[in-house]
N, C-alpha and C positions, 0 to 999 in steps of 0.2 A: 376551751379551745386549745389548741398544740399551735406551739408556736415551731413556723416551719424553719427556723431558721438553726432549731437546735440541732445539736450535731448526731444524735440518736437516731431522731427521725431520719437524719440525713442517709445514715448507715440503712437503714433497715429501709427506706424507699429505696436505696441501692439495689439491696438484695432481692425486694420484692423486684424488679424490674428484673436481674439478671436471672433468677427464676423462672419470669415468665418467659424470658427469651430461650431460656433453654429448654421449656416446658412446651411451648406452643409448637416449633417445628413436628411435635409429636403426633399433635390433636388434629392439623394442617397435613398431615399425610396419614390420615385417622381408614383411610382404605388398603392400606399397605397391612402386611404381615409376614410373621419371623416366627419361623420352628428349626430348630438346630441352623444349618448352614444356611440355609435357606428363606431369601425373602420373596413374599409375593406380592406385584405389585398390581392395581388398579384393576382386580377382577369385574369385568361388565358384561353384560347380557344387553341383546337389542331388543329394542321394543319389537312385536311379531302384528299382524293382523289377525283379526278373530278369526279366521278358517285355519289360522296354522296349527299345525300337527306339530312341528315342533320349531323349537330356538335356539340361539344359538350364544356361545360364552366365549368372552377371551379375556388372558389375561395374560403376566409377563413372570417369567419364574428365573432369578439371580441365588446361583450357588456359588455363596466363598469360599468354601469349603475346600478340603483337598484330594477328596473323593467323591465319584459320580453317584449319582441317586437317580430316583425313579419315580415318575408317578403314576402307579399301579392300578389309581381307581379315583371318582370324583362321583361322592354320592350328594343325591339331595332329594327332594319331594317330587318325582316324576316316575312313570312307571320305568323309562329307562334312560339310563345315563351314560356318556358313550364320549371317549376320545378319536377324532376321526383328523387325518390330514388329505385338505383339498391342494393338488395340481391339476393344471390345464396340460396338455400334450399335444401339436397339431390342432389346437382350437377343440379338441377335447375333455372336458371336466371330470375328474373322476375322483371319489371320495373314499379313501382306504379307512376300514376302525384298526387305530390303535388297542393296542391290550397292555404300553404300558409306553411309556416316553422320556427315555432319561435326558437328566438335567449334569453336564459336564462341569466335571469341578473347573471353579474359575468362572464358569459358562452362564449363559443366559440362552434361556425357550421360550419364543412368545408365540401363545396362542393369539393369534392375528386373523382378520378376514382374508380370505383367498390362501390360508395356510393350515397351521392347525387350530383346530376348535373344537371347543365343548357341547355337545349336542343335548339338550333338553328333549326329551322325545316323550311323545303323549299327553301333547297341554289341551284337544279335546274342546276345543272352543273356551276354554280357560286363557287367553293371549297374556303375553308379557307387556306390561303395560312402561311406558315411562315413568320414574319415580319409585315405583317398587321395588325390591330386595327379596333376591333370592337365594335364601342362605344354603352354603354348601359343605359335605369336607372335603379337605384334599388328602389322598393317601398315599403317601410316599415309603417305597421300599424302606430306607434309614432313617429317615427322619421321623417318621409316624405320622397322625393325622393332624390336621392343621384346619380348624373352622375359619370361614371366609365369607363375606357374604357380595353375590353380583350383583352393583347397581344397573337396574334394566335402565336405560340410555334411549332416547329418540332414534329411532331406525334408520334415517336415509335412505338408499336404494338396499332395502333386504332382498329382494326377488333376487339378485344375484347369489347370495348367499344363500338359501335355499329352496335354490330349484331344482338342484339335483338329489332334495331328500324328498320331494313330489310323492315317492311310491313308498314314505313313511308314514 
């Protein structure tokens, strides 16, 4: 048996502690990710209902960086994948697709509901369930590609979010 009192163990439970303290903030933001300037943070998908056609993804993109970048493309297992920004105008919604969305050095982009999002398009009575993982890349003009995966999330009020992709 180790006697706790020696000075050995004392160091080295030190260590093992200050370790973990430094180690764990890592695993504790285990949905976050970093390719060159660039982190991404808490990529999510909502849960969808089994008639949906498609779903939808958000997440928050922070560049340190000292030049702007781009992101060009966002593939993953669906027949199509699509950058689109929602505004309302006079109480009317209207959904532009993006072809590419730069990230301002310094700057932060967050794909948010009622803003910009990630469109899943072609889920086919296939739905996004809560608790599943939809893994993606991201494609960014400078920085290259970046694997991510969105945790699909309980939905709340999706019919807002899309109703204006009805004729997808």
């Amino acid at each position: 048996m180790t006697d706790t009192k020696d000075p050995t163990m004392t160091s080295l439970t030190r260590l093992m502690i200050a370790l973990s303290v430094a180690i764990l903030p890592g695993f504790a933001m285990g949905h976050d990710y970093k390719v060159g300037d660039l982190h991404v943070e808490h990529p999510f998908a909502r849960a969808t209902p089994k008639t949906a056609m498609t779903g939808a993804g958000y997440l928050t993109i922070l560049n340190s960086g000292t030049e702007d970048d781009t992101l060009v493309a966002i593939e993953a297992d669906f027949p199509r994948v699509m950058m689109h920004d929602s505004a309302t105008v006079d109480g009317i919604a209207t959904m532009t697709q993006m072809d590419g969305v730069t990230i301002p050095a310094g700057g932060t982009v967050s794909f948010a509901p009622g803003g910009l999002h990630v469109m899943f398009m072609g889920l086919n009575g296939d739905p996004l369930e809560a608790g599943e993982s939809v893994p993606a890349t991201l494609v960014f003009e400078k920085a290259g590609r970046l694997d991510v995966v969105f945790k699909v999330e309980d939905s709340g009020n999706i019919a807002a979010d899309h109703d204006a992709h009805a004729d997808h």
